[in-house]
N, C-alpha and C positions, 0 to 999 in steps of 0.2 A: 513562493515558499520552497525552500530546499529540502526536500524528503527522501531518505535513505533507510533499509531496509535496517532490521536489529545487527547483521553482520554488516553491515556499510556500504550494500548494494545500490546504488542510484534510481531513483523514483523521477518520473515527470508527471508535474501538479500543472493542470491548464482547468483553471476557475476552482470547481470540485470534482473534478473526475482525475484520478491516477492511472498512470499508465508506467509500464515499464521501460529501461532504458531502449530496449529495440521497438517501444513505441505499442506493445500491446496493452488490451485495456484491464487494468487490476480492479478498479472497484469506484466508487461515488464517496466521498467526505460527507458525511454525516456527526455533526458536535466532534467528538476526538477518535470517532471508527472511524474504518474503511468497510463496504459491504460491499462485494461483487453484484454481476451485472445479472445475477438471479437471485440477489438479496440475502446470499449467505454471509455471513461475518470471516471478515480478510482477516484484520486486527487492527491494533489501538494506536492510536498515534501518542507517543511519546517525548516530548525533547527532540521535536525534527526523525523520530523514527518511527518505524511502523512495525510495532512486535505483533506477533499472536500470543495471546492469553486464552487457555485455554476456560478459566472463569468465566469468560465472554463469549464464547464462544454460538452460547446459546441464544443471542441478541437477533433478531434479522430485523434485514431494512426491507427495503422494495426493490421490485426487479424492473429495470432501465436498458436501453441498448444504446449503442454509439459505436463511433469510427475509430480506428485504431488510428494511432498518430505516425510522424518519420522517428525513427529513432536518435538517442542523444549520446554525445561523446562524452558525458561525464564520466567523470573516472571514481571508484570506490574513494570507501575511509574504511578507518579504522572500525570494525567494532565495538560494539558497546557491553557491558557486565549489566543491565535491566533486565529485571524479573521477566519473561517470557521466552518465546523461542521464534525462529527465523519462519517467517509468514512464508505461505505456498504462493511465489510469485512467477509467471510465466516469462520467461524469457529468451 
C-alpha cells in the first residue's frame, strides 16, 4: 500500500503498522484509522492518504509497541484539497 500524508508526504505501510519516511513509528492500521503506539487517533486514511479529522479525533485504539524501521527514499506528491488537516507525523 502506497500512503502519503494530506500534503503528499510519504508514509511506509509494512503489514499494519506505519511509519514515517525516516522510518519512525506513526501508528497501527486499524479499518481506515491510524492510532498511535499509545492509542491515541493519528487520523483517517483517505484515497491512499492519511488526513486528521478532527470529528475523529475522539476515537482511541490500543496502545502497542515496536521497532522503528531504515528509512525510505520516497519522494513527496502533490497534495490533496480533502476535508481535514495534515496529521502530527514525526519525522
Amino acid at each position: 500500500m502506497n500512503l502519503y500524508t494530506k500534503n503528499g508526504r510519504p508514509l511506509q505501510v509494512q503489514g499494519d503498522v506505519v511509519y514515517s519516511r525516516s522510518g519512525k513509528l506513526v501508528g497501527k492500521i486499524a479499518n481506515d484509522r491510524v492510532f498511535g503506539p499509545n492509542g491515541s487517533y493519528v487520523g483517517t486514511i483517505d484515497g491512499g492518504r492519511l488526513i486528521y479529522r478532527s470529528t475523529e479525533s475522539a476515537a482511541r485504539g490500543y496502545s502497542f509497541t515496536t521497532a522503528n524501521v531504515a528509512g525510505s527514499a520516497m519522494g513527496s506528491v502533490a497534495g490533496v484539497a480533502s476535508w481535514g488537516d495534515e496529521p502530527d507525523i514525526p519525522d
